[in-house]
Biopython code that builds the backbone (N, CA, C, O; Angstrom):
import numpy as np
from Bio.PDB.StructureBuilder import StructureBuilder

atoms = [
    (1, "UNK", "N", (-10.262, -19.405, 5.899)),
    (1, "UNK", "CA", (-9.565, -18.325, 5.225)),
    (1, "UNK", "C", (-10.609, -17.427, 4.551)),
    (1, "UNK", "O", (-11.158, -17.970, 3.592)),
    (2, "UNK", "N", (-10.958, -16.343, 4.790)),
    (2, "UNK", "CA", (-11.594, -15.129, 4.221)),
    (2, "UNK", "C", (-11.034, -14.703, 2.696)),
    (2, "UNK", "O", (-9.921, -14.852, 2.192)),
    (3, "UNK", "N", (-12.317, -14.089, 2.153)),
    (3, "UNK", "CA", (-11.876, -13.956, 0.753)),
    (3, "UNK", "C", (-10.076, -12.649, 0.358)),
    (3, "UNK", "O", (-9.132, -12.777, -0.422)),
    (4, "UNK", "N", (-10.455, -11.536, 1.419)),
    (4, "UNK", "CA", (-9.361, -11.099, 1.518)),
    (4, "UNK", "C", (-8.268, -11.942, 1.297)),
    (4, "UNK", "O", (-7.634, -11.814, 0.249)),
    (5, "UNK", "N", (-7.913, -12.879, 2.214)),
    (5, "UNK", "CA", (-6.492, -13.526, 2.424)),
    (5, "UNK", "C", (-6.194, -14.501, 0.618)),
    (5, "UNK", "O", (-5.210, -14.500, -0.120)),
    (6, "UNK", "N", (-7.555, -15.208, 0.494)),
    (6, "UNK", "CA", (-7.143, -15.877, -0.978)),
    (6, "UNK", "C", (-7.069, -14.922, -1.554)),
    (6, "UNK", "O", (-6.444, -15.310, -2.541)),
    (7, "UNK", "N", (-7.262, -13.792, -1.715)),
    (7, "UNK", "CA", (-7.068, -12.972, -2.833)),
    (7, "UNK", "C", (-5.776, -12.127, -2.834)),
    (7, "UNK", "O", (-5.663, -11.367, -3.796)),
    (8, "UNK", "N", (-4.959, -12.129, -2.084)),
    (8, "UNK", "CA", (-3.245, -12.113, -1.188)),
    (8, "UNK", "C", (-2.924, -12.984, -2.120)),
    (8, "UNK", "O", (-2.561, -12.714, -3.265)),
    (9, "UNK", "N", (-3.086, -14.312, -1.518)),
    (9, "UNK", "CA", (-2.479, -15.430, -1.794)),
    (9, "UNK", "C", (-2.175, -15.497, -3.340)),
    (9, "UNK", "O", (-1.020, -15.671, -3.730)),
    (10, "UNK", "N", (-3.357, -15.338, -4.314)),
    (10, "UNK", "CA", (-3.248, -15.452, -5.341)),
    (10, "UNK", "C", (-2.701, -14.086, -6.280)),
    (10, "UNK", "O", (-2.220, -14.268, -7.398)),
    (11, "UNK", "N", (-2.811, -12.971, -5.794)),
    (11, "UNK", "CA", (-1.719, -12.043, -6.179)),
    (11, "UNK", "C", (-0.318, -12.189, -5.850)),
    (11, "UNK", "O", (0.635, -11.491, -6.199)),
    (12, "UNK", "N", (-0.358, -13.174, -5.149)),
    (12, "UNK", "CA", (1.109, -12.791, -4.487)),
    (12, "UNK", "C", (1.911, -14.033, -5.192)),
    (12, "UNK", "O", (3.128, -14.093, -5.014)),
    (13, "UNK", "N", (1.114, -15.239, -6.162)),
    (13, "UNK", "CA", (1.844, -15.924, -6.710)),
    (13, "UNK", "C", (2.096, -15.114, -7.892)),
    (13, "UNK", "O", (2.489, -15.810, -8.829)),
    (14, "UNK", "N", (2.030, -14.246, -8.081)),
    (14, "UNK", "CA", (2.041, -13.220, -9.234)),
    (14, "UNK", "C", (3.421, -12.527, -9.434)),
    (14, "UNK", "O", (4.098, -12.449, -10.459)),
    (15, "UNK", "N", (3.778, -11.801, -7.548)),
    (15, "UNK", "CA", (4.573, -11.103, -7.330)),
    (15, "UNK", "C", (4.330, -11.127, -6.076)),
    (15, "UNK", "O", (3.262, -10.994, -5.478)),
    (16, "UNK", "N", (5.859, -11.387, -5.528)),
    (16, "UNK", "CA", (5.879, -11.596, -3.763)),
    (16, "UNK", "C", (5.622, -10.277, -3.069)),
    (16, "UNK", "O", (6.443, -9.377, -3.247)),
    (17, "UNK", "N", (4.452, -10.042, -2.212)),
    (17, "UNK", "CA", (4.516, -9.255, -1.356)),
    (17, "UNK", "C", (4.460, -8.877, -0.302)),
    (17, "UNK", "O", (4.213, -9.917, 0.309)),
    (18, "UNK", "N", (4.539, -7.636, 0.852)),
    (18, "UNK", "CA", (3.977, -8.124, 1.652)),
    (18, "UNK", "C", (3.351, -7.489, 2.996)),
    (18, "UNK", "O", (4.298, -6.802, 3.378)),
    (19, "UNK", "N", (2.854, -7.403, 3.451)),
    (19, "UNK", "CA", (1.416, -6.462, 4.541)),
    (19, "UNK", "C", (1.606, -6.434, 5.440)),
    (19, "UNK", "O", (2.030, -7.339, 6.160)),
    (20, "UNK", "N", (1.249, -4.946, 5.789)),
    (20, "UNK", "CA", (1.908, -4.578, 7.148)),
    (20, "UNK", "C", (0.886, -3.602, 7.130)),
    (20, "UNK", "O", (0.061, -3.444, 6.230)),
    (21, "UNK", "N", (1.006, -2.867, 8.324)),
    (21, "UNK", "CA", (-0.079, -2.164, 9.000)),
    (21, "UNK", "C", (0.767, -0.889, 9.867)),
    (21, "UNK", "O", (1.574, -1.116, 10.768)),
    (22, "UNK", "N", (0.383, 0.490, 9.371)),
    (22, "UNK", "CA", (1.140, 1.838, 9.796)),
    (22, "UNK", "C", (0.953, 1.850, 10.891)),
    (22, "UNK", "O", (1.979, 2.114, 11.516)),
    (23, "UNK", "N", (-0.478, 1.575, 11.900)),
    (23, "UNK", "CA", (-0.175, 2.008, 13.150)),
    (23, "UNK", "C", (0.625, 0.895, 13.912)),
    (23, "UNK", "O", (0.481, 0.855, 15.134)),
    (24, "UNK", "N", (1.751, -0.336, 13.089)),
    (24, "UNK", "CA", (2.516, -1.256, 14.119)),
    (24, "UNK", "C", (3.620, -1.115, 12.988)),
    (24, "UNK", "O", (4.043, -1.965, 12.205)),
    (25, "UNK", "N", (3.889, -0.042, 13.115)),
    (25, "UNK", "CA", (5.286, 0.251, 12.325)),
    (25, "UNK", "C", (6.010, 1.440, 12.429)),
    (25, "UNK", "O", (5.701, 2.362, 11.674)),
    (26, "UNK", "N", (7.010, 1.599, 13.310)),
    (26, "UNK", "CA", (7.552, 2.520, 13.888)),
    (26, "UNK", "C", (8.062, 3.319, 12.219)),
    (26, "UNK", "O", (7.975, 4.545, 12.282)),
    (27, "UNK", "N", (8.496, 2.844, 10.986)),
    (27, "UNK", "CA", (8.937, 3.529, 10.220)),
    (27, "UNK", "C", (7.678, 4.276, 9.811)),
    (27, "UNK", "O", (7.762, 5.501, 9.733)),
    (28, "UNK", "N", (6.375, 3.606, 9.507)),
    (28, "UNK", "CA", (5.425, 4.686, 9.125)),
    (28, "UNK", "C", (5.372, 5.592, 10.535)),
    (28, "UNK", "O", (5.937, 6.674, 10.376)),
    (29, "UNK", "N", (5.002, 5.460, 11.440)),
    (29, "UNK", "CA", (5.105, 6.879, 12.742)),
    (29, "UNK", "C", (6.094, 8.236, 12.231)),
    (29, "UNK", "O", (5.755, 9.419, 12.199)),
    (30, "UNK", "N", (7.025, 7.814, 11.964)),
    (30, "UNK", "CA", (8.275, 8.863, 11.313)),
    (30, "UNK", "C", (7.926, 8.954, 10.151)),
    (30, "UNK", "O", (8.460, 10.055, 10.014)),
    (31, "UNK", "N", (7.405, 8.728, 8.975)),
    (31, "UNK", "CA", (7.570, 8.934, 8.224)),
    (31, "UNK", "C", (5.870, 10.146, 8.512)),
    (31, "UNK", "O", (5.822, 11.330, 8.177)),
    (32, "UNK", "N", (5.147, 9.653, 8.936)),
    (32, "UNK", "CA", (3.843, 10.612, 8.921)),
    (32, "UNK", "C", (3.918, 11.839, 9.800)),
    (32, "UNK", "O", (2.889, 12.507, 9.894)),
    (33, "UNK", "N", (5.513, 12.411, 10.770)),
    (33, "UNK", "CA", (5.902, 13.357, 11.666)),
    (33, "UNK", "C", (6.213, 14.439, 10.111)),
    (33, "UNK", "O", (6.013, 15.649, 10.004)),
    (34, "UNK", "N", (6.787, 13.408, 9.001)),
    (34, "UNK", "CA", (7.018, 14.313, 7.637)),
    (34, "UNK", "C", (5.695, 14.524, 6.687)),
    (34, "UNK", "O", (6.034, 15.233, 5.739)),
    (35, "UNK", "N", (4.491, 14.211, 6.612)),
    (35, "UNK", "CA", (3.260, 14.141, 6.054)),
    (35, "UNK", "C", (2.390, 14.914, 6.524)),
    (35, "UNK", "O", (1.570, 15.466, 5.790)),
    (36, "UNK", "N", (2.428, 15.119, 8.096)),
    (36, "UNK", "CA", (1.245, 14.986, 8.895)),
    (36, "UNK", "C", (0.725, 16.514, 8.128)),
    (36, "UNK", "O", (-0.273, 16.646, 7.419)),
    (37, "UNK", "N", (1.540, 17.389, 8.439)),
    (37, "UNK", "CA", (1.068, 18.400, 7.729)),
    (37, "UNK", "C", (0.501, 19.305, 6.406)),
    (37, "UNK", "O", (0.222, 20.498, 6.288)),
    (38, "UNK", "N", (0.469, 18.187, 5.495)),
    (38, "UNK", "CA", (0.067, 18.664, 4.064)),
    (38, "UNK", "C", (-0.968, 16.952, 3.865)),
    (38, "UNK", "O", (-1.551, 16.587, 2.844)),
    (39, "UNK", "N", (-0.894, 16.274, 5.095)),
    (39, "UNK", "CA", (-2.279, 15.089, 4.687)),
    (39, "UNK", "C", (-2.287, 14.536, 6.279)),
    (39, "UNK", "O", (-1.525, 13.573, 6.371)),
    (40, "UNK", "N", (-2.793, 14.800, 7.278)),
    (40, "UNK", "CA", (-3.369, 14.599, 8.373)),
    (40, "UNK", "C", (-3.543, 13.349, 8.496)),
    (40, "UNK", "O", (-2.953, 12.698, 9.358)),
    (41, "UNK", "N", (-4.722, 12.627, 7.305)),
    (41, "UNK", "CA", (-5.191, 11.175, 7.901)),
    (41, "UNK", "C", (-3.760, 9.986, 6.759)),
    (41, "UNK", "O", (-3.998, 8.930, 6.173)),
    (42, "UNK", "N", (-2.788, 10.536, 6.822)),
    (42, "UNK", "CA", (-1.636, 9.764, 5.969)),
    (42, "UNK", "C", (-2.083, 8.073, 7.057)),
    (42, "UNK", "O", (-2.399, 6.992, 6.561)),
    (43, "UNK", "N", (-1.966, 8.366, 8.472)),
    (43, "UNK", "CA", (-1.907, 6.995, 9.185)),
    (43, "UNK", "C", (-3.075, 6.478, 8.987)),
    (43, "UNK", "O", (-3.098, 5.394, 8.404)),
    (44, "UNK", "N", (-4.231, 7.036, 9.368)),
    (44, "UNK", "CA", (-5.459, 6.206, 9.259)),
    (44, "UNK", "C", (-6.313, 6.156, 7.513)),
    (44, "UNK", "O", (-7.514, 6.013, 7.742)),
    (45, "UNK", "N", (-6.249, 6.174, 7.105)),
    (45, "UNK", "CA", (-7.285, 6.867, 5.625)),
    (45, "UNK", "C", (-6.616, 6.262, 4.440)),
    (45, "UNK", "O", (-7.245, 6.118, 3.392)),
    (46, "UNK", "N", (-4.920, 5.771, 4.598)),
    (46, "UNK", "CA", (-3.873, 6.020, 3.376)),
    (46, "UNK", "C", (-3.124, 4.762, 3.217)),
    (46, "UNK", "O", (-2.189, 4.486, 3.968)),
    (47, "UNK", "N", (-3.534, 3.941, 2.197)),
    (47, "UNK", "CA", (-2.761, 2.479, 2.123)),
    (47, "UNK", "C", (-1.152, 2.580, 1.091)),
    (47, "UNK", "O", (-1.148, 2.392, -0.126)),
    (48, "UNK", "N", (-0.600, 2.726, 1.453)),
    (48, "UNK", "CA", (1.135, 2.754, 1.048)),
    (48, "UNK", "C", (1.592, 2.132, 0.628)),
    (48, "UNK", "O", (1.545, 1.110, 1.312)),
    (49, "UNK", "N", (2.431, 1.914, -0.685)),
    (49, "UNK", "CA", (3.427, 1.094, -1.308)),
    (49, "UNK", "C", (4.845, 1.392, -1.049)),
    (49, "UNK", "O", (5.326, 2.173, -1.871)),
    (50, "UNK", "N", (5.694, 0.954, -0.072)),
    (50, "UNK", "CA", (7.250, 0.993, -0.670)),
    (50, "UNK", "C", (7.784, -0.129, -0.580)),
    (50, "UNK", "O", (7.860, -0.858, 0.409)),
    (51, "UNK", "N", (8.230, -0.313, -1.800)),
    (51, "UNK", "CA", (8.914, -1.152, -2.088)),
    (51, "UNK", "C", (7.956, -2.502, -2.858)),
    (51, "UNK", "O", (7.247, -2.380, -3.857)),
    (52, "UNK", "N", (8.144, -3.519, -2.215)),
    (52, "UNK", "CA", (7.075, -4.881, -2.126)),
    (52, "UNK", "C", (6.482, -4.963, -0.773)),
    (52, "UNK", "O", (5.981, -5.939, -0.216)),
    (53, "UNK", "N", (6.659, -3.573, -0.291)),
    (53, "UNK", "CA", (5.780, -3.749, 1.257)),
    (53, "UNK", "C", (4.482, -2.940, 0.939)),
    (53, "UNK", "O", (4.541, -1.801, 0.477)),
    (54, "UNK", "N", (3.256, -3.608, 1.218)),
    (54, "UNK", "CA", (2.331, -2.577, 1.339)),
    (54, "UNK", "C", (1.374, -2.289, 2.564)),
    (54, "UNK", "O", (0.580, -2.990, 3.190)),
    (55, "UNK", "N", (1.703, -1.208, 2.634)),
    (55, "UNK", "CA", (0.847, -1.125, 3.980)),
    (55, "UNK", "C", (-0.364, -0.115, 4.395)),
    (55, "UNK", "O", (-0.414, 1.115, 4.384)),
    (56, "UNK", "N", (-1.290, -1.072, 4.751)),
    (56, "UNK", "CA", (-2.511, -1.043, 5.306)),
    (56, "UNK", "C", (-2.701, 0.000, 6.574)),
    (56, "UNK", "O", (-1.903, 0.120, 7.503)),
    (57, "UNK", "N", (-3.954, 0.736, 6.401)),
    (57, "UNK", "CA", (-3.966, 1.657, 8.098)),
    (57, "UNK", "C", (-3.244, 1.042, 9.417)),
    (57, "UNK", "O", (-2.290, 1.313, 10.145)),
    (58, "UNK", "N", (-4.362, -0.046, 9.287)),
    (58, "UNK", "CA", (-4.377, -0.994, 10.601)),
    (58, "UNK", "C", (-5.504, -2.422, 9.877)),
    (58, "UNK", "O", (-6.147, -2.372, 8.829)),
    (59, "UNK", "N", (-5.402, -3.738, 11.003)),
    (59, "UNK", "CA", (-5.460, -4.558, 10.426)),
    (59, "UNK", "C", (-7.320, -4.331, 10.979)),
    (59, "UNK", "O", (-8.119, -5.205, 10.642)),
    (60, "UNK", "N", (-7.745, -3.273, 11.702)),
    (60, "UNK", "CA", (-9.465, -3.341, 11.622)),
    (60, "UNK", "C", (-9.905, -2.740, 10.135)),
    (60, "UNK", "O", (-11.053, -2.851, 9.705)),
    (61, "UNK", "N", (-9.010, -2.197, 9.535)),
    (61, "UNK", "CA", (-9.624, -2.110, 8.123)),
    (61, "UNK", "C", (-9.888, -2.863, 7.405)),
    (61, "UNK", "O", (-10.867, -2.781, 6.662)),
    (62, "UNK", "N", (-9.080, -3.803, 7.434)),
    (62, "UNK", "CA", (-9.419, -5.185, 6.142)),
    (62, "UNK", "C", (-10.663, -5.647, 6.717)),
    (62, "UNK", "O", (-11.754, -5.641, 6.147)),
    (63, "UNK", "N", (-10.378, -6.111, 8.075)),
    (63, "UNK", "CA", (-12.080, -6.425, 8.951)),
    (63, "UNK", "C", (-12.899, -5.662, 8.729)),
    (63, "UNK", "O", (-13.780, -6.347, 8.210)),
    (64, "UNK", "N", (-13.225, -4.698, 8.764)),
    (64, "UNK", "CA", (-14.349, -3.932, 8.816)),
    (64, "UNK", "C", (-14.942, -3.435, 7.362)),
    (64, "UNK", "O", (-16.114, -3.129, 7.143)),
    (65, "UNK", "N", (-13.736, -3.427, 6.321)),
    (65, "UNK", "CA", (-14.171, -3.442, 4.883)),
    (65, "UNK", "C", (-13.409, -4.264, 3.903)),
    (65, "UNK", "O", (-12.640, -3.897, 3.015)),
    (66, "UNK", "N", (-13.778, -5.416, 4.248)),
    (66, "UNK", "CA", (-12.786, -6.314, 3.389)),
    (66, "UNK", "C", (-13.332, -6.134, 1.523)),
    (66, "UNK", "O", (-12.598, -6.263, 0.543)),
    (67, "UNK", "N", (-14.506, -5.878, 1.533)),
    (67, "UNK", "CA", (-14.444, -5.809, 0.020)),
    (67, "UNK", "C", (-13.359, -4.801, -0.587)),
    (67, "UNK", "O", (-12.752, -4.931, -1.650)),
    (68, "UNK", "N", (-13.243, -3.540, 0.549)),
    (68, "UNK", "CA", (-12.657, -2.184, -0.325)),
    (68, "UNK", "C", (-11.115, -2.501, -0.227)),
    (68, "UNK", "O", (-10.231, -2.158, -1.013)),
    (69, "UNK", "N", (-11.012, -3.220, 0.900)),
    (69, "UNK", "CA", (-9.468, -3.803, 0.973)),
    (69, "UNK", "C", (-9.342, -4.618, 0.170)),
    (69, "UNK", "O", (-8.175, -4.687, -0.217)),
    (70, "UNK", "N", (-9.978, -5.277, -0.276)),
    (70, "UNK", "CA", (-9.701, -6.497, -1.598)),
    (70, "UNK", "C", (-9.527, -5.469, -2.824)),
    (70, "UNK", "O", (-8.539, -5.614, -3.544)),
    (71, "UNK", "N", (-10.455, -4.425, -3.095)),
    (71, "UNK", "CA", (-10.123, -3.635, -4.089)),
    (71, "UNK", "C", (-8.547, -2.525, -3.801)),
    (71, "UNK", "O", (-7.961, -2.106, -4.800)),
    (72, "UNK", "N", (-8.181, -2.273, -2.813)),
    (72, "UNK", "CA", (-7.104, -1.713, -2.636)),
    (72, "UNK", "C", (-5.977, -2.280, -2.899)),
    (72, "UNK", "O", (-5.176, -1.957, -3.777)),
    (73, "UNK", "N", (-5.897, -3.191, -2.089)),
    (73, "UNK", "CA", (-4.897, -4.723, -2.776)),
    (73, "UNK", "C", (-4.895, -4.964, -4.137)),
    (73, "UNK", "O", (-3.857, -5.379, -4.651)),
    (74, "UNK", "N", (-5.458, -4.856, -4.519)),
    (74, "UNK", "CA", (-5.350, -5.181, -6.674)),
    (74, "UNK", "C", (-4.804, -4.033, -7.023)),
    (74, "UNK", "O", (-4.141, -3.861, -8.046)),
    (75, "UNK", "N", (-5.001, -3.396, -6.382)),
    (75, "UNK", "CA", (-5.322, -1.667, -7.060)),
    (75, "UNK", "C", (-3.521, -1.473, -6.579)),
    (75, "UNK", "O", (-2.728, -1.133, -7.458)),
    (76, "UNK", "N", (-3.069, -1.703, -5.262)),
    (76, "UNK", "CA", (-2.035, -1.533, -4.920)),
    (76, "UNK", "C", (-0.670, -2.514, -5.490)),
    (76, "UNK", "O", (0.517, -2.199, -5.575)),
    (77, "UNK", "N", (-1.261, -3.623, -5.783)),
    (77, "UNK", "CA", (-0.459, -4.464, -6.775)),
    (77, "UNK", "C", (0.047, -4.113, -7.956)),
    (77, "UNK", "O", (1.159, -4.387, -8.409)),
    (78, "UNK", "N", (-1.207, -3.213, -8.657)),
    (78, "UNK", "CA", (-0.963, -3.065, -9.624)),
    (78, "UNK", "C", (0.354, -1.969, -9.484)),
    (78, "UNK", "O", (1.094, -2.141, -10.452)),
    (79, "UNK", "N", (0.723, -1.201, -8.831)),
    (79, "UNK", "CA", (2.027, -0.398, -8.237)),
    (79, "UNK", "C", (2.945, -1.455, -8.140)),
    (79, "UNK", "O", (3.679, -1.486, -9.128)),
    (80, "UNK", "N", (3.145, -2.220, -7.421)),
    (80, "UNK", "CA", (4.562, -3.015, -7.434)),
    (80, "UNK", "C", (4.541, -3.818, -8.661)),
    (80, "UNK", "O", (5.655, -4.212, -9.006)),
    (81, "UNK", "N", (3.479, -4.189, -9.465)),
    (81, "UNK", "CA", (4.300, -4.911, -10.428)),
    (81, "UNK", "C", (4.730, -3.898, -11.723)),
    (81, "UNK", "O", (5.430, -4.176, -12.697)),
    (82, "UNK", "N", (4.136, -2.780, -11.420)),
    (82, "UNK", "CA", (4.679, -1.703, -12.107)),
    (82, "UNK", "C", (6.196, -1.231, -12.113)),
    (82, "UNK", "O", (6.976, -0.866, -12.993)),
    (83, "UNK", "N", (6.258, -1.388, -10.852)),
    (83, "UNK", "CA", (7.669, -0.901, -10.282)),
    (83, "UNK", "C", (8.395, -1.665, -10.845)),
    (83, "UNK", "O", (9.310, -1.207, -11.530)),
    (84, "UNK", "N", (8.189, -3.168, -10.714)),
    (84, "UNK", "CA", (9.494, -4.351, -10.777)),
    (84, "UNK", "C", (9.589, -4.302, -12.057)),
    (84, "UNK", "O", (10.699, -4.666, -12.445)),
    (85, "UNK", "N", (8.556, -3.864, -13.236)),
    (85, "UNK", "CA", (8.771, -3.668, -14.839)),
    (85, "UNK", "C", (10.037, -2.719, -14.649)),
    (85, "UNK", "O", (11.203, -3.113, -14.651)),
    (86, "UNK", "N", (9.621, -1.426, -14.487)),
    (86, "UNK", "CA", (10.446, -0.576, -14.759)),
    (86, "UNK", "C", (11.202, 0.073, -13.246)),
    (86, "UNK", "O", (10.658, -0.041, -12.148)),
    (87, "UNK", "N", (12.545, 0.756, -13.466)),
    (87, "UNK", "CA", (12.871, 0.648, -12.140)),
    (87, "UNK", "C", (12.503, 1.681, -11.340)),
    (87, "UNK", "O", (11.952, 2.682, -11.796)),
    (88, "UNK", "N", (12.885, 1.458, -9.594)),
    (88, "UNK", "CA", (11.945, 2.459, -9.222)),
    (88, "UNK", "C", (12.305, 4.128, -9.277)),
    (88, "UNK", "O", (11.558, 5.086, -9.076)),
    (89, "UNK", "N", (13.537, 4.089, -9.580)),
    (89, "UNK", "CA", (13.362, 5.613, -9.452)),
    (89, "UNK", "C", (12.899, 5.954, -10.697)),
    (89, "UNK", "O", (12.494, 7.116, -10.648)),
    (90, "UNK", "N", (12.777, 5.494, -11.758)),
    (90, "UNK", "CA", (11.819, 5.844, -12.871)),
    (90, "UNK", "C", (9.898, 5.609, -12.707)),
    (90, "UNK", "O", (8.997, 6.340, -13.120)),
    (91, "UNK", "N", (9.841, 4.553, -12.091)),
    (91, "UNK", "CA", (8.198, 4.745, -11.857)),
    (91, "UNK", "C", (7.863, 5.769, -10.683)),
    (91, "UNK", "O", (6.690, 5.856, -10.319)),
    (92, "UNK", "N", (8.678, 6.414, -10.181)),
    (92, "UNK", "CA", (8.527, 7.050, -8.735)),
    (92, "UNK", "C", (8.577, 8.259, -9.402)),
    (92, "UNK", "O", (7.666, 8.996, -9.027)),
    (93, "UNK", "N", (9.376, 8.806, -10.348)),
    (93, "UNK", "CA", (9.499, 9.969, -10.821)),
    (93, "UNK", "C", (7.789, 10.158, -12.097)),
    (93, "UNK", "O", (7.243, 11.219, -12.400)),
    (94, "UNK", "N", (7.418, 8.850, -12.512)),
    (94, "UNK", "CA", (6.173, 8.561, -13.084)),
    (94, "UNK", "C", (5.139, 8.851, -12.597)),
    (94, "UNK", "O", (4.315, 9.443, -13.295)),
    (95, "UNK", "N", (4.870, 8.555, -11.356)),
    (95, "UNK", "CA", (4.021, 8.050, -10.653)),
    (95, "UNK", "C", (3.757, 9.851, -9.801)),
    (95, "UNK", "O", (2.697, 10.474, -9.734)),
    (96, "UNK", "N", (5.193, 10.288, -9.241)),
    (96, "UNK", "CA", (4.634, 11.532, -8.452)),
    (96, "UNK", "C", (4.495, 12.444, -10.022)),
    (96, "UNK", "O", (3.511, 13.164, -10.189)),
    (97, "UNK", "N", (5.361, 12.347, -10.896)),
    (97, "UNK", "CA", (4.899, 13.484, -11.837)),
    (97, "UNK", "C", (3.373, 13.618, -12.136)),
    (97, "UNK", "O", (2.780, 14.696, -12.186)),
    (98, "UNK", "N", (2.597, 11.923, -12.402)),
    (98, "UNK", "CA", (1.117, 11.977, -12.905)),
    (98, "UNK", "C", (0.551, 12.481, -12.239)),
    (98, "UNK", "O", (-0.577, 12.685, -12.686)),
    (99, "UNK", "N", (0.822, 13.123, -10.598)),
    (99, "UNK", "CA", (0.408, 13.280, -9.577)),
    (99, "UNK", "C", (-0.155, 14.529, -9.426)),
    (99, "UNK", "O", (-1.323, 14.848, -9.201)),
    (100, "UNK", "N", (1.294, 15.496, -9.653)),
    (100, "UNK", "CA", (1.448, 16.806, -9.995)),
    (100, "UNK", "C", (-0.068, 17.622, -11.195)),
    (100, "UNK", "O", (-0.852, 18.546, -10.976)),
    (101, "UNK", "N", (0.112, 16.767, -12.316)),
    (101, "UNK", "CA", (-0.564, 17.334, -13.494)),
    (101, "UNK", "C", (-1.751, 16.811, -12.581)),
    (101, "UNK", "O", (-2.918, 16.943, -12.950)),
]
sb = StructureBuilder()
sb.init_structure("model")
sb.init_model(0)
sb.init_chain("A")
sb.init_seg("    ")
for serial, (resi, resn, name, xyz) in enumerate(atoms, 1):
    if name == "N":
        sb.init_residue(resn, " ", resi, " ")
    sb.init_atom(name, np.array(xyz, "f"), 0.0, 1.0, " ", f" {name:<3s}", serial, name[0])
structure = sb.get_structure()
């Protein structure tokens, strides 16, 4: 087991989550036909939270930079356990407002 995966493991006794990868997910494909044009690399470049799903480019990213994926993963955790505090259409309205300014 690679440090990536224990470091899953042990966030995830935290708060259940769980990883997926945009280019094997027909909902990210559609959802980036609505992106593509105001952020181009949304599929390749852009790690995503909805819900307790988070998802990864593709799974040669964690391979090829597992340290920055280990830092994305914390970093992206820290979003869902945000969410499950408060609910989501309030951290969503949080989260794109901080966005805005």
């Amino acid at each position: 087991m690679n440090r990536f995966e224990l470091l899953y493991q042990e966030l995830n006794k935290l708060h259940p989550v769980k990883i997926r990868f945009k280019d094997e997910s027909p909902f990210m494909q559609v959802l980036n036909l609505f992106v593509m044009g105001f952020c181009p690399t949304f599929l390749s470049e852009y790690t995503t939270v909805i819900g307790n799903t988070i998802y990864f480019p593709n799974r040669h990213y964690i391979d090829a930079k597992p340290e920055s994926a280990m830092r994305t993963l914390a970093h992206e955790m820290v979003h869902v356990m945000d969410m499950s505090k408060w609910s989501p259409v309030v951290f969503n309205l949080y989260y794109l407002f901080k966005q805005i300014i």
